[in-house]
N, C-alpha and C positions, 0 to 999 in steps of 0.2 A: 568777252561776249560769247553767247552759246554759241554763233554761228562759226566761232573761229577756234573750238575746242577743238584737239587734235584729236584724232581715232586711231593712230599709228599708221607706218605704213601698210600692212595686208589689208585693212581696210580700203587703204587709199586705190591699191590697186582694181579692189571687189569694184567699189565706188566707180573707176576710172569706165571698167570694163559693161556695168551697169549704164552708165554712159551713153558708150558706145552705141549700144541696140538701144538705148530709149531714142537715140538721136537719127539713128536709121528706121527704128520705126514709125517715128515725127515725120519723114522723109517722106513714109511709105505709110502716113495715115488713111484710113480706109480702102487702101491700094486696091483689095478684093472687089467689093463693091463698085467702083471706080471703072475697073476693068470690065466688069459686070454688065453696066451700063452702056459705057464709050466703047469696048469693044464690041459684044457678045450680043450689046440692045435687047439685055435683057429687063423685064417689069415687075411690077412690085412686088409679087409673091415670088419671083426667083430670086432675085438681090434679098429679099427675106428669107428665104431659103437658107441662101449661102450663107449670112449670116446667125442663121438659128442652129440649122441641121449639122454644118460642120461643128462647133462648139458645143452641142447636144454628144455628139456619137465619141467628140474629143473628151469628152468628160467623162463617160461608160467606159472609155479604153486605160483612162485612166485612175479609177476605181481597186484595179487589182497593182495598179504602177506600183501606190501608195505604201504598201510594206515593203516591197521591193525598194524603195529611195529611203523606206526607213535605217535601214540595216545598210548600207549602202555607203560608200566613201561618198560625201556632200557634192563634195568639189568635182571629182569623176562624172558623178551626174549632172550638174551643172554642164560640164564642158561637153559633155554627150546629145546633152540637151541642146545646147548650143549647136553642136556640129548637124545634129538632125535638121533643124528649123531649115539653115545653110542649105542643106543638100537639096530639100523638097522644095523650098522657095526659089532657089537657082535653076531647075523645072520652068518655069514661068514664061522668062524669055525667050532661053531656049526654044521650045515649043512655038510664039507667038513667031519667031524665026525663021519659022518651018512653016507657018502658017498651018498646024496643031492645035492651037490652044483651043478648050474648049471648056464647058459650064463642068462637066464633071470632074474636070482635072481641078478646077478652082475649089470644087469639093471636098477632095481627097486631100487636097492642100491643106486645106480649114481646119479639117477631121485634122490631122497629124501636125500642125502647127499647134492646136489648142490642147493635145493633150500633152504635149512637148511641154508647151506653157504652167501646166499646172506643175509637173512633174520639177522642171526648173524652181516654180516659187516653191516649193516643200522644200527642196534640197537647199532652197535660199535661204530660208528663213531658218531654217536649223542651223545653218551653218554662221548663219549673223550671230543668233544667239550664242553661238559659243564663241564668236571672233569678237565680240567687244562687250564690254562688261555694261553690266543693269544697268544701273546711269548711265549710261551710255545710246540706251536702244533708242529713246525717242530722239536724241539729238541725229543718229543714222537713218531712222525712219525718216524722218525731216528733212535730212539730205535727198535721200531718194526719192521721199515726193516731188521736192523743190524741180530736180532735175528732169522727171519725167514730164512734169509740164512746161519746163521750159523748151524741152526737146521735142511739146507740142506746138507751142509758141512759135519757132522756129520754124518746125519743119515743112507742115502742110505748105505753106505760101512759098518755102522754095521748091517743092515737090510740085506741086499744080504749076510751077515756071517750068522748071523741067519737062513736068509731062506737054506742057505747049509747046516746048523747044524740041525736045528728043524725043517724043513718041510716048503712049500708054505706059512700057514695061517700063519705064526708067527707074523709079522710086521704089519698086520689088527690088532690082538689082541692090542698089542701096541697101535696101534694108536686108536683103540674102547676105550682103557682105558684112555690116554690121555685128552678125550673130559669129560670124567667123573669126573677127576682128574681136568680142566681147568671151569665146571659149579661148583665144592668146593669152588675154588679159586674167579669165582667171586663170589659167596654168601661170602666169609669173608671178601668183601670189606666194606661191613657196613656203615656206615654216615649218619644213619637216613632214615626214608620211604621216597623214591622216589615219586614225585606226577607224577601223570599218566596226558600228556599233555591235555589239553580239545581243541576239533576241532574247527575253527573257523567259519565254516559251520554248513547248516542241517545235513550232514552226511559224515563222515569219509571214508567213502567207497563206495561215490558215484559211476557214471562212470568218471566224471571229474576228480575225485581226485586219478586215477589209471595214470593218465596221465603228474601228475603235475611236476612230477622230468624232464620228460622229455621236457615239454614246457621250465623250467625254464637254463635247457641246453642249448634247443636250442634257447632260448632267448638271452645266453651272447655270444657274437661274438666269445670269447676267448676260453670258457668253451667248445662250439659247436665245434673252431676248433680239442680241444686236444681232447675232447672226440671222433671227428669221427678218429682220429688217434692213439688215443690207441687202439679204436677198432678192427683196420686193424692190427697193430702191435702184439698185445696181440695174435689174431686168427692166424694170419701165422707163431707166432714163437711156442704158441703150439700147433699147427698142426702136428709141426716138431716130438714131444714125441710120439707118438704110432709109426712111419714112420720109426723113428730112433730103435724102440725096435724091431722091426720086422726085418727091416736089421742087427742089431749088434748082434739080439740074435740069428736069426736062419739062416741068409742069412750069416752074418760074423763070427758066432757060438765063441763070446763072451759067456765067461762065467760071471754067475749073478754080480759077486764081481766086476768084471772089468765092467760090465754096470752103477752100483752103482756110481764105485770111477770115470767116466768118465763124472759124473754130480755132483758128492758131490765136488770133489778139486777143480773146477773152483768157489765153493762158497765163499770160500777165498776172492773173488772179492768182495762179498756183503757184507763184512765188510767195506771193504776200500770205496768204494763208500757211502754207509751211512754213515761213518762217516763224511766223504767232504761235505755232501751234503749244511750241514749248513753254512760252511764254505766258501763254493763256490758261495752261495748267498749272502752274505754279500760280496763279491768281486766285483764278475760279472752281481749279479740281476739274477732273477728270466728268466726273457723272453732268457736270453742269456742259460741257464740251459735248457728251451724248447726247443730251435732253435739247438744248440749245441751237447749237451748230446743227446737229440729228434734226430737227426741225424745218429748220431754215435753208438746209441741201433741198427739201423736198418740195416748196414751197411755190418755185418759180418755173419748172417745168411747164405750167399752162400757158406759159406767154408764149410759145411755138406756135400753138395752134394761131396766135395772128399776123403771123411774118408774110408780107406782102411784098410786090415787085419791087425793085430799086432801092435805090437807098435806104426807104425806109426799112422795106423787110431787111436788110442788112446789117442795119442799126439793131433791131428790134431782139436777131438770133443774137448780135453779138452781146446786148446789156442782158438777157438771160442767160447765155452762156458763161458769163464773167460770175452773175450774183451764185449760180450753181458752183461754178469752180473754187471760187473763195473759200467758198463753207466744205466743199469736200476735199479741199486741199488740207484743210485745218483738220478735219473731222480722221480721215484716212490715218496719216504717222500715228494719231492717237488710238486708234481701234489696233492697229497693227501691234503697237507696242504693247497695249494691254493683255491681248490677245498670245502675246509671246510671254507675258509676265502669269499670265493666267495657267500655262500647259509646263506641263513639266517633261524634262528634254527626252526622255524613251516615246515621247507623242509626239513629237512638236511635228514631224513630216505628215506623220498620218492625219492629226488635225488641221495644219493647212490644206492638204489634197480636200478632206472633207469638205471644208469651206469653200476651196475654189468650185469643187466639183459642184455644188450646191448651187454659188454664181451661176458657172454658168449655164445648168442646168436650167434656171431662171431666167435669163436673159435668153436663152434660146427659147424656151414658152414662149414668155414675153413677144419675142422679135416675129414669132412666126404665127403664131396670132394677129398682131400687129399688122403683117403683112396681107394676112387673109382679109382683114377687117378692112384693108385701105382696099384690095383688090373690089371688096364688097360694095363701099362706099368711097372712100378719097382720101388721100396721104393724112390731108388736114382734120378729117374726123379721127380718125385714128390715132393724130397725135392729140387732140382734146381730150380722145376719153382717156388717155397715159396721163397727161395734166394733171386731170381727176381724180386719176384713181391715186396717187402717190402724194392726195393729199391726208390718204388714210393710215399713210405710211409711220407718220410718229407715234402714233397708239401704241404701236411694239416696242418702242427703244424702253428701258428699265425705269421705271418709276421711283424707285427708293437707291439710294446711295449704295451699291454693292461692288465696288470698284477698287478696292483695298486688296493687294495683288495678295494672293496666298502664297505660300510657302512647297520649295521643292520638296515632293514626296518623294520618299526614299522607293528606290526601286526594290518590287520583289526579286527573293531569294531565287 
Protein backbone atom coordinates (compact mmCIF):
# COMPACT_ATOMS: atom_id res chain seq x y z
CA UNK A 1 0.00 0.00 0.00
CA UNK A 2 1.27 3.69 -0.84
CA UNK A 3 0.59 4.69 2.61
CA UNK A 4 2.92 2.10 3.98
CA UNK A 5 6.06 2.85 1.57
CA UNK A 6 9.01 3.41 3.38
CA UNK A 7 10.92 6.84 2.84
CA UNK A 8 14.04 5.85 4.93
CA UNK A 9 15.08 6.89 8.07
CA UNK A 10 16.23 10.95 7.40
CA UNK A 11 12.91 11.28 6.19
CA UNK A 12 11.30 9.72 9.11
CA UNK A 13 13.01 11.97 11.34
CA UNK A 14 12.18 15.31 8.83
CA UNK A 15 8.47 13.74 8.96
CA UNK A 16 8.72 13.15 13.04
CA UNK A 17 10.07 16.86 13.48
CA UNK A 18 7.40 18.30 11.05
CA UNK A 19 5.14 16.71 13.48
CA UNK A 20 5.99 18.17 16.16
CA UNK A 21 5.17 22.07 15.15
CA UNK A 22 2.13 20.96 13.15
CA UNK A 23 0.92 19.62 16.45
CA UNK A 24 1.88 22.72 18.53
CA UNK A 25 0.57 24.67 16.28
CA UNK A 26 -2.94 22.65 16.23
CA UNK A 27 -2.46 23.48 19.84
CA UNK A 28 -1.95 27.06 19.22
CA UNK A 29 -4.60 27.56 16.28
CA UNK A 30 -5.34 31.09 15.70
CA UNK A 31 -3.71 31.71 19.18
CA UNK A 32 -2.91 35.56 17.89
CA UNK A 33 -6.29 36.47 17.01
CA UNK A 34 -7.55 34.55 20.15
CA UNK A 35 -5.43 36.65 22.41
CA UNK A 36 -6.56 39.52 20.31
CA UNK A 37 -10.03 39.33 21.22
CA UNK A 38 -10.12 37.62 24.89
CA UNK A 39 -7.28 39.56 26.12
CA UNK A 40 -6.61 42.91 24.44
CA UNK A 41 -10.89 43.26 23.31
CA UNK A 42 -9.68 44.09 20.48
CA UNK A 43 -12.44 44.63 16.87
CA UNK A 44 -12.57 43.73 13.70
CA UNK A 45 -10.20 45.90 11.95
CA UNK A 46 -7.54 45.04 14.54
CA UNK A 47 -7.89 41.25 14.82
CA UNK A 48 -7.63 42.01 10.84
CA UNK A 49 -4.96 43.86 11.18
CA UNK A 50 -2.93 41.39 13.10
CA UNK A 51 -3.74 39.14 10.79
CA UNK A 52 -2.96 40.96 7.44
CA UNK A 53 -0.21 43.44 8.32
CA UNK A 54 2.01 41.11 10.15
CA UNK A 55 2.07 38.43 7.09
CA UNK A 56 2.16 41.51 4.70
CA UNK A 57 5.45 43.08 6.10
CA UNK A 58 6.62 39.08 6.93
CA UNK A 59 6.53 38.54 3.41
CA UNK A 60 8.72 42.02 2.20
CA UNK A 61 11.22 40.95 4.88
CA UNK A 62 11.37 37.94 3.29
CA UNK A 63 11.80 38.90 -0.39
CA UNK A 64 15.77 39.45 -0.01
CA UNK A 65 15.70 35.99 2.57
CA UNK A 66 15.09 34.03 -0.52
CA UNK A 67 18.75 33.82 -2.27
CA UNK A 68 20.13 33.88 0.98
CA UNK A 69 18.25 30.18 1.78
CA UNK A 70 19.19 29.52 -1.62
CA UNK A 71 22.83 29.18 -1.42
CA UNK A 72 22.54 28.30 2.18
CA UNK A 73 23.03 24.80 4.02
CA UNK A 74 18.81 23.62 4.01
CA UNK A 75 18.87 22.01 7.07
CA UNK A 76 20.98 25.25 9.14
CA UNK A 77 18.16 27.19 7.92
CA UNK A 78 15.42 25.09 8.81
CA UNK A 79 16.80 24.83 12.32
CA UNK A 80 17.42 28.69 12.52
CA UNK A 81 14.23 29.11 11.50
CA UNK A 82 13.08 27.03 13.96
CA UNK A 83 14.90 28.47 16.76
CA UNK A 84 13.68 32.03 15.84
CA UNK A 85 9.89 31.33 15.83
CA UNK A 86 10.84 29.79 19.63
CA UNK A 87 12.40 32.80 20.83
CA UNK A 88 9.84 35.51 19.59
CA UNK A 89 6.67 33.38 20.51
CA UNK A 90 8.23 32.54 24.14
CA UNK A 91 7.86 36.63 24.34
CA UNK A 92 4.04 36.06 24.74
CA UNK A 93 3.74 34.70 28.07
CA UNK A 94 6.34 36.19 29.34
CA UNK A 95 5.06 39.54 28.80
CA UNK A 96 1.30 38.64 29.59
CA UNK A 97 3.23 37.68 33.20
CA UNK A 98 4.21 40.98 33.60
CA UNK A 99 1.17 42.25 32.51
CA UNK A 100 3.08 43.70 29.30
CA UNK A 101 1.51 42.19 26.63
CA UNK A 102 0.32 44.40 24.26
CA UNK A 103 -1.49 44.72 20.41
CA UNK A 104 1.90 45.76 19.09
CA UNK A 105 4.03 43.21 20.37
CA UNK A 106 1.42 40.58 18.76
CA UNK A 107 2.48 42.50 15.60
CA UNK A 108 6.00 42.19 15.74
CA UNK A 109 5.31 38.60 16.63
CA UNK A 110 3.22 38.07 13.31
CA UNK A 111 5.87 40.17 11.11
CA UNK A 112 8.77 37.77 12.34
CA UNK A 113 6.87 34.54 12.65
CA UNK A 114 5.57 34.79 8.90
CA UNK A 115 8.74 35.51 7.44
CA UNK A 116 10.44 32.80 9.56
CA UNK A 117 7.74 30.67 7.90
CA UNK A 118 8.43 31.31 4.52
CA UNK A 119 12.14 31.21 4.88
CA UNK A 120 11.52 27.52 6.52
CA UNK A 121 9.28 26.19 3.68
CA UNK A 122 12.11 27.22 0.87
CA UNK A 123 14.65 25.52 2.76
CA UNK A 124 11.91 22.62 3.24
CA UNK A 125 11.02 22.00 0.20
CA UNK A 126 14.73 22.00 -1.40
CA UNK A 127 15.80 19.91 0.89
CA UNK A 128 12.74 17.18 0.53
CA UNK A 129 13.48 17.27 -3.07
CA UNK A 130 16.95 16.14 -2.64
CA UNK A 131 16.06 13.66 0.63
CA UNK A 132 13.76 11.32 -1.23
CA UNK A 133 13.60 10.45 -4.84
CA UNK A 134 10.73 11.42 -7.58
CA UNK A 135 8.49 8.81 -6.86
CA UNK A 136 8.73 9.37 -3.88
CA UNK A 137 7.66 13.28 -3.59
CA UNK A 138 3.93 12.89 -3.64
CA UNK A 139 3.59 9.94 -1.37
CA UNK A 140 5.87 12.76 1.28
CA UNK A 141 3.68 15.39 0.18
CA UNK A 142 0.85 13.25 1.43
CA UNK A 143 2.26 12.51 4.58
CA UNK A 144 2.68 15.97 5.39
CA UNK A 145 -0.57 17.02 4.48
CA UNK A 146 -2.35 14.06 6.15
CA UNK A 147 -0.52 15.26 9.38
CA UNK A 148 -1.04 18.77 9.29
CA UNK A 149 -4.70 18.39 9.46
CA UNK A 150 -4.74 16.07 11.68
CA UNK A 151 -2.54 18.09 14.01
CA UNK A 152 -5.67 20.44 13.13
CA UNK A 153 -8.14 17.99 14.19
CA UNK A 154 -6.64 17.48 17.28
CA UNK A 155 -5.47 20.52 18.53
CA UNK A 156 -7.73 23.48 18.57
CA UNK A 157 -10.42 21.47 20.97
CA UNK A 158 -7.55 20.66 23.26
CA UNK A 159 -6.09 24.18 23.13
CA UNK A 160 -9.69 26.07 23.71
CA UNK A 161 -9.62 23.30 27.14
CA UNK A 162 -6.68 24.55 27.95
CA UNK A 163 -7.09 28.13 27.39
CA UNK A 164 -10.43 27.57 29.81
CA UNK A 165 -8.30 25.64 32.36
CA UNK A 166 -5.01 27.65 32.33
CA UNK A 167 -5.44 30.90 31.04
CA UNK A 168 -5.14 32.85 27.24
CA UNK A 169 -1.14 32.25 26.80
CA UNK A 170 -1.40 28.50 27.30
CA UNK A 171 -1.32 27.12 23.58
CA UNK A 172 1.59 29.98 22.41
CA UNK A 173 3.73 28.18 25.09
CA UNK A 174 2.92 24.90 23.35
CA UNK A 175 3.21 25.92 20.29
CA UNK A 176 6.79 28.23 21.30
CA UNK A 177 7.95 24.68 22.37
CA UNK A 178 7.08 22.79 19.55
CA UNK A 179 9.33 24.71 17.20
CA UNK A 180 12.12 24.10 19.70
CA UNK A 181 11.42 20.50 19.95
CA UNK A 182 10.99 20.29 15.66
CA UNK A 183 14.81 22.43 15.20
CA UNK A 184 16.11 18.89 17.65
CA UNK A 185 14.49 16.83 15.48
CA UNK A 186 15.82 18.10 12.37
CA UNK A 187 19.40 18.36 13.80
CA UNK A 188 19.03 14.34 14.47
CA UNK A 189 18.55 13.88 10.84
CA UNK A 190 22.27 13.42 10.37
CA UNK A 191 23.71 12.02 6.87
CA UNK A 192 26.83 13.59 6.64
CA UNK A 193 27.69 17.67 6.15
CA UNK A 194 25.46 19.22 3.91
CA UNK A 195 27.33 21.20 1.03
CA UNK A 196 26.16 24.60 1.07
CA UNK A 197 25.00 25.15 -2.90
CA UNK A 198 27.58 27.54 -4.88
CA UNK A 199 25.83 30.45 -6.97
CA UNK A 200 25.96 30.19 -10.49
CA UNK A 201 26.38 34.03 -10.73
CA UNK A 202 28.73 37.02 -9.50
CA UNK A 203 26.35 37.25 -6.61
CA UNK A 204 23.55 35.41 -4.92
CA UNK A 205 21.84 38.37 -3.90
CA UNK A 206 21.82 40.33 -6.64
CA UNK A 207 18.69 42.50 -7.59
CA UNK A 208 18.14 39.88 -10.35
CA UNK A 209 18.26 37.06 -8.35
CA UNK A 210 15.39 38.49 -5.76
CA UNK A 211 13.15 38.05 -8.68
CA UNK A 212 14.05 34.59 -10.17
CA UNK A 213 11.31 32.50 -8.60
CA UNK A 214 9.15 34.65 -9.78
CA UNK A 215 10.09 35.00 -13.65
CA UNK A 216 10.45 31.17 -13.55
CA UNK A 217 6.41 31.16 -12.47
CA UNK A 218 5.57 33.23 -14.69
CA UNK A 219 7.56 31.74 -17.25
CA UNK A 220 5.55 28.17 -17.26
CA UNK A 221 1.96 28.68 -18.72
CA UNK A 222 0.77 25.96 -16.13
CA UNK A 223 2.78 27.09 -12.99
CA UNK A 224 1.58 30.92 -13.80
CA UNK A 225 -1.97 29.54 -14.15
CA UNK A 226 -2.16 27.70 -10.63
CA UNK A 227 -0.17 29.97 -8.86
CA UNK A 228 -2.32 33.23 -9.66
CA UNK A 229 -5.18 30.80 -8.42
CA UNK A 230 -4.09 29.69 -5.46
CA UNK A 231 -3.32 33.09 -4.71
CA UNK A 232 -6.91 34.27 -4.85
CA UNK A 233 -8.14 31.07 -3.31
CA UNK A 234 -5.60 30.81 -0.41
CA UNK A 235 -6.44 34.99 0.50
CA UNK A 236 -10.32 34.81 0.43
CA UNK A 237 -10.70 31.69 2.23
CA UNK A 238 -8.30 32.97 5.05
CA UNK A 239 -9.71 36.14 5.08
CA UNK A 240 -12.74 34.15 6.33
CA UNK A 241 -10.64 33.28 10.00
CA UNK A 242 -10.45 36.49 11.88
CA UNK A 243 -14.22 37.48 10.26
CA UNK A 244 -15.47 34.28 11.42
CA UNK A 245 -13.81 34.85 15.24
CA UNK A 246 -15.32 37.97 15.66
CA UNK A 247 -18.74 36.79 14.69
CA UNK A 248 -18.86 33.45 16.50
CA UNK A 249 -17.00 34.75 19.53
CA UNK A 250 -18.51 37.94 20.22
CA UNK A 251 -21.46 38.66 17.81
CA UNK A 252 -22.64 34.87 18.29
CA UNK A 253 -21.03 34.53 21.90
CA UNK A 254 -19.52 30.90 21.11
CA UNK A 255 -17.78 29.78 23.60
CA UNK A 256 -13.80 29.05 23.06
CA UNK A 257 -14.20 25.10 22.99
CA UNK A 258 -17.10 25.18 20.47
CA UNK A 259 -14.92 27.76 18.28
CA UNK A 260 -12.12 25.11 18.37
CA UNK A 261 -14.15 21.82 17.72
CA UNK A 262 -16.05 23.97 14.75
CA UNK A 263 -12.62 23.93 12.84
CA UNK A 264 -10.80 20.91 14.35
CA UNK A 265 -13.64 18.01 13.32
CA UNK A 266 -14.02 19.11 9.90
CA UNK A 267 -10.12 18.11 9.73
CA UNK A 268 -11.18 14.61 9.61
CA UNK A 269 -11.58 15.56 5.86
CA UNK A 270 -7.64 16.21 5.59
CA UNK A 271 -6.88 12.72 6.17
CA UNK A 272 -9.18 11.25 3.75
CA UNK A 273 -8.32 13.58 1.05
CA UNK A 274 -4.44 13.12 1.48
CA UNK A 275 -4.64 9.91 1.54
CA UNK A 276 -6.66 9.75 -2.17
CA UNK A 277 -4.59 12.07 -3.34
CA UNK A 278 -2.15 9.60 -4.75
CA UNK A 279 -4.55 7.50 -5.75
CA UNK A 280 -6.60 9.74 -7.64
CA UNK A 281 -3.69 10.46 -9.71
CA UNK A 282 -2.83 7.43 -10.78
CA UNK A 283 -6.51 7.24 -12.05
CA UNK A 284 -7.62 10.44 -13.40
CA UNK A 285 -3.99 12.55 -13.98
CA UNK A 286 -2.96 15.17 -12.56
CA UNK A 287 -4.67 18.21 -14.81
CA UNK A 288 -8.16 16.47 -13.92
CA UNK A 289 -7.10 16.84 -9.88
CA UNK A 290 -6.47 20.70 -10.94
CA UNK A 291 -9.58 21.32 -12.88
CA UNK A 292 -11.79 19.24 -10.59
CA UNK A 293 -10.72 19.25 -6.99
CA UNK A 294 -9.38 23.11 -8.21
CA UNK A 295 -13.12 23.70 -8.57
CA UNK A 296 -14.74 22.14 -5.96
CA UNK A 297 -12.04 23.72 -2.96
CA UNK A 298 -13.76 26.99 -4.11
CA UNK A 299 -17.31 26.20 -4.23
CA UNK A 300 -18.44 26.08 -0.57
CA UNK A 301 -16.97 29.08 1.01
CA UNK A 302 -20.59 31.02 0.73
CA UNK A 303 -22.19 28.67 3.26
CA UNK A 304 -20.42 31.02 6.09
CA UNK A 305 -22.21 33.69 5.28
CA UNK A 306 -25.38 31.48 7.01
CA UNK A 307 -23.99 30.22 10.22
CA UNK A 308 -26.38 31.12 12.85
CA UNK A 309 -26.55 30.65 16.79
CA UNK A 310 -26.48 27.20 18.33
CA UNK A 311 -26.31 24.14 17.10
CA UNK A 312 -27.27 24.94 13.91
CA UNK A 313 -24.80 27.59 13.06
CA UNK A 314 -22.26 24.97 14.27
CA UNK A 315 -23.30 22.25 12.14
CA UNK A 316 -23.47 24.56 9.23
CA UNK A 317 -19.47 26.01 9.80
CA UNK A 318 -18.65 22.49 10.45
CA UNK A 319 -20.23 20.63 6.88
CA UNK A 320 -18.59 23.63 5.04
CA UNK A 321 -15.40 23.37 6.55
CA UNK A 322 -15.22 19.50 6.03
CA UNK A 323 -16.42 19.86 2.09
CA UNK A 324 -13.37 22.68 1.71
CA UNK A 325 -10.86 20.56 3.58
CA UNK A 326 -11.57 17.35 1.58
CA UNK A 327 -10.83 18.96 -1.71
CA UNK A 328 -7.71 20.97 -0.42
CA UNK A 329 -6.37 18.16 1.30
CA UNK A 330 -6.37 16.21 -1.98
CA UNK A 331 -5.63 19.25 -4.26
CA UNK A 332 -2.33 20.72 -1.95
CA UNK A 333 0.39 17.34 -1.97
CA UNK A 334 -0.60 17.36 -5.62
CA UNK A 335 0.31 21.16 -6.56
CA UNK A 336 3.26 20.85 -4.20
CA UNK A 337 4.65 17.93 -5.86
CA UNK A 338 4.17 19.15 -9.31
CA UNK A 339 5.34 22.39 -8.46
CA UNK A 340 8.88 20.60 -7.19
CA UNK A 341 8.79 18.34 -10.31
CA UNK A 342 8.35 21.47 -12.45
CA UNK A 343 11.69 23.69 -10.95
CA UNK A 344 14.77 22.78 -11.31
CA UNK A 345 17.03 22.33 -8.01
CA UNK A 346 19.37 25.92 -8.43
CA UNK A 347 15.59 27.47 -8.08
CA UNK A 348 13.66 25.41 -6.07
CA UNK A 349 14.14 27.89 -2.75
CA UNK A 350 13.89 31.07 -4.57
CA UNK A 351 10.65 29.74 -6.34
CA UNK A 352 9.04 28.57 -3.11
CA UNK A 353 9.79 32.04 -1.29
CA UNK A 354 8.16 33.59 -4.61
CA UNK A 355 5.06 31.54 -3.96
CA UNK A 356 4.65 31.86 -0.37
CA UNK A 357 5.61 35.38 -0.56
CA UNK A 358 2.88 35.86 -3.25
CA UNK A 359 0.17 33.85 -0.53
CA UNK A 360 0.74 35.71 1.64
CA UNK A 361 0.79 38.79 0.20
CA UNK A 362 -2.87 37.83 -0.80
CA UNK A 363 -4.23 36.83 2.18
CA UNK A 364 -3.08 39.96 3.87
CA UNK A 365 -5.01 42.10 1.01
CA UNK A 366 -7.65 39.83 1.34
CA UNK A 367 -7.76 39.81 5.32
CA UNK A 368 -7.52 43.55 5.58
CA UNK A 369 -9.95 44.48 3.32
CA UNK A 370 -12.08 42.04 4.80
CA UNK A 371 -11.70 43.55 8.02
CA UNK A 372 -12.42 47.16 6.69
CA UNK A 373 -15.39 45.95 4.97
CA UNK A 374 -16.94 44.12 8.07
CA UNK A 375 -15.87 47.29 10.21
CA UNK A 376 -18.10 49.20 7.37
CA UNK A 377 -20.86 46.88 7.43
CA UNK A 378 -20.89 43.24 9.37
CA UNK A 379 -18.60 40.19 9.82
CA UNK A 380 -21.43 38.36 7.76
CA UNK A 381 -21.37 40.68 4.66
CA UNK A 382 -17.99 40.45 4.44
CA UNK A 383 -17.86 36.81 4.53
CA UNK A 384 -20.64 36.65 1.53
CA UNK A 385 -18.89 38.83 -0.66
CA UNK A 386 -15.49 36.22 -0.09
CA UNK A 387 -18.24 33.39 -0.92
CA UNK A 388 -18.77 35.24 -4.16
CA UNK A 389 -16.03 36.31 -5.14
CA UNK A 390 -14.00 32.68 -5.00
CA UNK A 391 -16.57 31.60 -7.08
CA UNK A 392 -14.49 33.28 -9.91
CA UNK A 393 -11.75 31.54 -8.74
CA UNK A 394 -11.64 28.43 -11.24
CA UNK A 395 -11.37 30.52 -14.53
CA UNK A 396 -7.62 30.56 -13.71
CA UNK A 397 -6.65 26.90 -12.96
CA UNK A 398 -5.10 25.55 -16.67
CA UNK A 399 -7.45 24.49 -19.22
CA UNK A 400 -5.53 22.20 -21.38
CA UNK A 401 -3.35 19.31 -20.03
CA UNK A 402 0.17 20.82 -19.39
CA UNK A 403 1.17 18.80 -16.35
CA UNK A 404 3.93 16.47 -17.89
CA UNK A 405 6.78 17.23 -15.49
CA UNK A 406 9.85 18.47 -17.70
CA UNK A 407 13.10 17.74 -17.46
CA UNK A 408 16.14 18.92 -15.16
CA UNK A 409 17.88 21.71 -16.91
CA UNK A 410 21.43 21.62 -16.72
CA UNK A 411 22.87 24.39 -14.90
CA UNK A 412 24.76 27.15 -16.47
CA UNK A 413 28.61 27.17 -16.79
Amino acid sequence: MVGRRRLGRRFGWLWAAYAVSAYGSGLGFGALPLIAVLVLHSGPAEVSALSAVGPAVGALIAVPLAPWVEFRRKRSVMIAMDLTRFAVMATIPVAYAFGRLGFVQLLVISVVVAAAKIAFNAAGGAYLKALVRPDDLLVANARFESTNWSSIAVGPPLGGAAIGLFGPVTTVVADALSYLLSALGITAIGGGREEAPRPTGKSPVRAGALLDGWRHIMGDPCLRALYLNNMLVSGLIMATEPLLAVLLLRQLEFPPWQYGLAFAAPCIGGLIGSRLAHRVVARYGRHCVFRTVGTLRAIWLIGLAFVRPGVVGLVTVMVVELAIIINMSLYTPVLATYRLERTPKHLVARTLSAWSIGQQASIATFTALGGLLADVTSPRTALTIAGLLILATPFLLPRRDQTTPQHEPELAA
